[in-house]
SEVEX-732523 format. One line per 2 residues: number of its first residue (from 1); for each residue x, y, z of C-alpha. Coordinates in steps of 0.05 Angstrom, whole numbers, padded with zeros to 5 digits. Example, Ala and Ser with C-alpha at 12.3 -4.5 7.8 and 13.67 -1.06 7.14 Angstrom:
# residues 2
1) 00246,-00090,00156  00273,-00021,00143
This chain:
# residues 330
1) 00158,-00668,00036  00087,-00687,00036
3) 00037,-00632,00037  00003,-00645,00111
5) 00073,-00638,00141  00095,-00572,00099
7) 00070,-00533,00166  00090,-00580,00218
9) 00165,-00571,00190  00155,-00499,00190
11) 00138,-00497,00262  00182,-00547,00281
13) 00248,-00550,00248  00283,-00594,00296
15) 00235,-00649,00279  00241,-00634,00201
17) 00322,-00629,00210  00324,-00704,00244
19) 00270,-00738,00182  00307,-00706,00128
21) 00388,-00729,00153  00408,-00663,00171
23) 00384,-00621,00104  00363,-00544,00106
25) 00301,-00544,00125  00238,-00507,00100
27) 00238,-00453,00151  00310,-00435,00140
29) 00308,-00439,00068  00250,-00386,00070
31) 00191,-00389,00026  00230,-00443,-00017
33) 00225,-00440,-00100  00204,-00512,-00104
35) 00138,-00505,-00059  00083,-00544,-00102
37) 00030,-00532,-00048  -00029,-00488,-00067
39) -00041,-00429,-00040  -00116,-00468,-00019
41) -00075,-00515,00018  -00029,-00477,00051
43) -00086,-00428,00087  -00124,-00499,00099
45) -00063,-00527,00141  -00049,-00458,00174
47) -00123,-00462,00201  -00107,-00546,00221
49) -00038,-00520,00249  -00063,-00536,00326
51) -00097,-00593,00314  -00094,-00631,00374
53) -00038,-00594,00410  -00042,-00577,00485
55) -00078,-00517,00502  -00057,-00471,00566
57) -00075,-00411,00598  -00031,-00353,00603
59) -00040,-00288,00630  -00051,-00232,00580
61) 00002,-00189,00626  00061,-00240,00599
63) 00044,-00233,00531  00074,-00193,00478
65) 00063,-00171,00408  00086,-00203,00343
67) 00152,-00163,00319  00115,-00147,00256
69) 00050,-00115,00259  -00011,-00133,00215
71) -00065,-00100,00228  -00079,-00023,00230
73) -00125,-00012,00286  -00155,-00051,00335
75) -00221,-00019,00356  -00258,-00026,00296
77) -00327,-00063,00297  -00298,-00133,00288
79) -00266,-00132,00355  -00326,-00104,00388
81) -00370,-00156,00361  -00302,-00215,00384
83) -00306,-00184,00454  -00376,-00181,00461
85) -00374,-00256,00446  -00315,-00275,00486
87) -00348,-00246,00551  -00412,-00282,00537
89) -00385,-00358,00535  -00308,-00367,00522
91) -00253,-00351,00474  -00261,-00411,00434
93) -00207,-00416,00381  -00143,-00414,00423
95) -00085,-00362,00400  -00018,-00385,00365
97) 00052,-00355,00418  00121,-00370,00412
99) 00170,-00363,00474  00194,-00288,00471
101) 00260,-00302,00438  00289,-00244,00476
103) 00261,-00249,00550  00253,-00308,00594
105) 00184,-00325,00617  00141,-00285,00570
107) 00113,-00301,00503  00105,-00269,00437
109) 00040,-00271,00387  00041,-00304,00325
111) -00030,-00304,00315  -00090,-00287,00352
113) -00068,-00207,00374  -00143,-00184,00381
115) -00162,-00249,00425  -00105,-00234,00476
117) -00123,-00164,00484  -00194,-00183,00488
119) -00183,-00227,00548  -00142,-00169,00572
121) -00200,-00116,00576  -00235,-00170,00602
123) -00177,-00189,00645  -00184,-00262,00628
125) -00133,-00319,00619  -00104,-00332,00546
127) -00121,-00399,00521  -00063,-00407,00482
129) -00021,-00467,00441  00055,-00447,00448
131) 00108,-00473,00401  00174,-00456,00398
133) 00198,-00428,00322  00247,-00377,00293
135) 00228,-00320,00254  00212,-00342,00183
137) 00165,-00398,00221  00130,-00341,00252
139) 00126,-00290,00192  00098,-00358,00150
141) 00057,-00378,00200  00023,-00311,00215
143) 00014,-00297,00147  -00019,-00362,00133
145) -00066,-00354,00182  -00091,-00281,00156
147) -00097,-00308,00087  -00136,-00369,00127
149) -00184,-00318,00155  -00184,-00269,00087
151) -00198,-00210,00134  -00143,-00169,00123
153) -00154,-00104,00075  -00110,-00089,00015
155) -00069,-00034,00052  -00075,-00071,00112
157) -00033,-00140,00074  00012,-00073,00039
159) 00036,-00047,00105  00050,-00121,00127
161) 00098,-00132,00074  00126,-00063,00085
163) 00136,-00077,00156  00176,-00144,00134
165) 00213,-00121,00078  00234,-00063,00126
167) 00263,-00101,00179  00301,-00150,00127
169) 00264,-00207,00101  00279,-00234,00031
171) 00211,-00223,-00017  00211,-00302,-00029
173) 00190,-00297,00049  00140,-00242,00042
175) 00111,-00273,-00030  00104,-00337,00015
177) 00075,-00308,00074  00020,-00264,00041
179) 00013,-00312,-00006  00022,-00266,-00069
181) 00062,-00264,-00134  00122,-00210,-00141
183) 00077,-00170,-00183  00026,-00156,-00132
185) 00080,-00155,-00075  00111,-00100,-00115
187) 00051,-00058,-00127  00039,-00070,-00056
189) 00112,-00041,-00038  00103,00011,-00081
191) 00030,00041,-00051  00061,00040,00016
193) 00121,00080,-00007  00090,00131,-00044
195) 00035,00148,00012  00070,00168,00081
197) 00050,00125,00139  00025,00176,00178
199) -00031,00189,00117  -00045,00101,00129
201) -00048,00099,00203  -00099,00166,00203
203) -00147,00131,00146  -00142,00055,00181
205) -00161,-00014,00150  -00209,00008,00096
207) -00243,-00059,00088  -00277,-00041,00035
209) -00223,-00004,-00004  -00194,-00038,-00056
211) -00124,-00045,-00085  -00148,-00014,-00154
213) -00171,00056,-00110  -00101,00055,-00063
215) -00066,00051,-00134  -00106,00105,-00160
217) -00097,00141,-00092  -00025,00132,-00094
219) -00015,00171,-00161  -00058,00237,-00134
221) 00004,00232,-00069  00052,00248,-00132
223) 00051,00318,-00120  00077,00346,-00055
225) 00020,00393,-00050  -00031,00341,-00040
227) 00013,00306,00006  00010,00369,00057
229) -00062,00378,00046  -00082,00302,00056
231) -00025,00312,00113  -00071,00372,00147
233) -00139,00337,00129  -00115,00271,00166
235) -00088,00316,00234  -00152,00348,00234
237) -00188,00332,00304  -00267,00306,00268
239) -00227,00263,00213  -00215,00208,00268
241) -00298,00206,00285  -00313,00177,00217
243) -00309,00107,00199  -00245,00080,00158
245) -00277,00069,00098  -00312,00142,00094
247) -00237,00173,00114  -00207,00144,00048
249) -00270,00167,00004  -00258,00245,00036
251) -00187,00242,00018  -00198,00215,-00045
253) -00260,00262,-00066  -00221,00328,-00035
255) -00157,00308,-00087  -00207,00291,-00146
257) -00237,00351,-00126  -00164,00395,-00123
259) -00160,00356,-00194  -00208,00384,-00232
261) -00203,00451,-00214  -00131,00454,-00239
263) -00153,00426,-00301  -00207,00469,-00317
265) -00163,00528,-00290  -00114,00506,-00350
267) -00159,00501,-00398  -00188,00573,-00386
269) -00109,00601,-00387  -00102,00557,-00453
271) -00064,00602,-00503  -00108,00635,-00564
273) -00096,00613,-00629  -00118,00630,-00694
275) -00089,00602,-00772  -00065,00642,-00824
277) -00073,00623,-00891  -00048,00655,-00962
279) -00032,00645,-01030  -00088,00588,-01049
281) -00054,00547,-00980  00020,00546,-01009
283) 00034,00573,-00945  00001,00556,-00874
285) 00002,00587,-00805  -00017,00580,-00728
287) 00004,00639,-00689  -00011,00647,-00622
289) 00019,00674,-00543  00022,00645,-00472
291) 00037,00699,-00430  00101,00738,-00454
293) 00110,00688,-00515  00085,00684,-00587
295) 00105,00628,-00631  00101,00622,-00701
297) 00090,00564,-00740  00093,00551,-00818
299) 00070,00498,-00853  00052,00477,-00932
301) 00095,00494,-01000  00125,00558,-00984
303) 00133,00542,-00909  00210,00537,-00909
305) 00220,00594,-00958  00190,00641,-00926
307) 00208,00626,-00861  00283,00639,-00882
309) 00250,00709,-00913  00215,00725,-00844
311) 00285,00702,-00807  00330,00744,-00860
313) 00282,00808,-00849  00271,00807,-00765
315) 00315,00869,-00754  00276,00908,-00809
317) 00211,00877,-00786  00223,00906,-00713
319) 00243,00972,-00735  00183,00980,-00774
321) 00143,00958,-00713  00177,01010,-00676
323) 00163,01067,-00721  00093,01047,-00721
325) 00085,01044,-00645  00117,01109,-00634
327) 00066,01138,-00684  00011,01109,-00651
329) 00037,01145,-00580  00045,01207,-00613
């Protein structure tokens, strides 16, 4: 299949099923094995997609949202800025819908979420291109287009995948769609599993986190303790009022914080030790106690020898202490 028409067949697979004699085509064989396009390409044709197609105007009241979410957040400063620029001239890059498979005169996003609900604050008409697809045409196409625009955050491409591995569709799909390897998809899967949702939606996009932070992130939500406390810090009322990015770095200082206090709590309740040494060093020792325990332990020539002497001799040894503590009480 030549490479300009890879996302024309994905968007139309009628047309693709009648050029090839009847084969599967690409949208029904998913994000197929033997795709040679570069990821370059790909996010080229997914911004040439609507090249010359009609576009119409549709009210923002029959409009719907995509069935997967991609975004977390809408009212960040992007938007403002899209908005501001809409209502000075025109929404100039028309939006990508699909008729709403399930309802009868309405329409579904594919692509373009924040430019239909712009026009709808500013309760203007959608200039839209509709085409009709199924699913996997819509998850490729969708991602495409965010990997077209590279504005997406780390967490905000993790909880996309999430969201499509979680209502069925095969990773080949997802890989193809985000435009990632199964490595990353997995590490990507695996951030969003370990940190609850709740803890996401309550930090937001964090453009300017990182997947190397989320990782690190991830590995403090380990332990259900900091769960609950990220869990209370995220419900309180003033985390909202600060900015995405600052939300993650609070989180992230208070469990670095919670951290190093363990750690230097441990090393203060480290046991005391002290060595033992006698007979020129034929025999060794490090005795020390944690809290109701005391270990012994024996090293060097005699190490063995004397430890079956010390194990041969406990009852006598403990009478002996004993006697002596009974003197001392006396």
């Amino acid at each position: 299949m030549a490479r300009k028409d890879l996302l024309k067949s994905v968007l139309n697979p009628a047309a693709d099923k009648a050029s090839d004699g009847g084969r599967t085509n690409y949208a029904m064989r998913g994000a197929s094995k033997s795709m040679k396009v570069s990821i370059d390409s790909l996010a080229e044709d997914a911004r040439r997609m609507m090249d010359g197609e009609t576009i119409v105007e549709i009210s923002p009241d029959l409009i719907d949202s995509s069935f997967v979410s991609d975004r977390l957040g809408l009212d960040d400063e992007a938007f403002q800025e899209l908005k501001a620029s809409i209502a000075a001239g025109q929404q100039d890059t028309p939006v990508l819908l699909r008729p709403h498979p399930n309802t009868t005169g309405r329409f579904m996003v594919v692509f373009g979420h924040r430019r239909v609900r712009a026009a709808a604050e500013l309760e203007r008409m959608v200039r839209a291109v509709v085409k009709p697809m199924d699913d996997v045409a819509h998850i490729l196409a969708q991602g495409h287009e965010n990997t077209a625009r590279a504005d997406l955050s780390f967490i905000e491409k993790a909880v996309f995948a999430r969201n499509l591995a979680d209502i069925g569709q095969p990773k080949d799909v997802i890989m193809s769609a985000l435009t990632v390897d199964g490595t990353l998809l997995s590490r990507m899967l695996s951030v969003t599993q370990q940190i609850p949702r709740d803890v996401i939606d309550g930090v937001g996009p964090a453009k300017q986190i990182g997947r190397d932070r989320w990782e690190g992130f991830k590995k403090l939500m380990a332990e259900q303790a900091n769960i609950k406390l990220v869990q209370h810090m995220v419900a309180e009322p003033s985390f909202a009022g600060l900015q995405s990015d600052a939300r993650f770095e609070l989180l992230l200082s208070k469990l670095s914080e919670k951290g190093r206090a363990v750690r230097k709590k441990t090393r203060r309740a480290a046991p005391a030790k002290r060595t033992w040494t006698a007979n020129g060093g034929r025999i060794k020792g490090v005795v020390g106690k944690s809290g109701k325990a005391f270990n012994v332990s024996l090293t060097s020539t005699d190490a063995s020898e004397f430890g079956d002497y010390l194990a041969g001799n406990l009852d006598g040894l403990y009478e002996a202490f004993l006697s002596a503590k009974q003197e001392k009480t006396k």
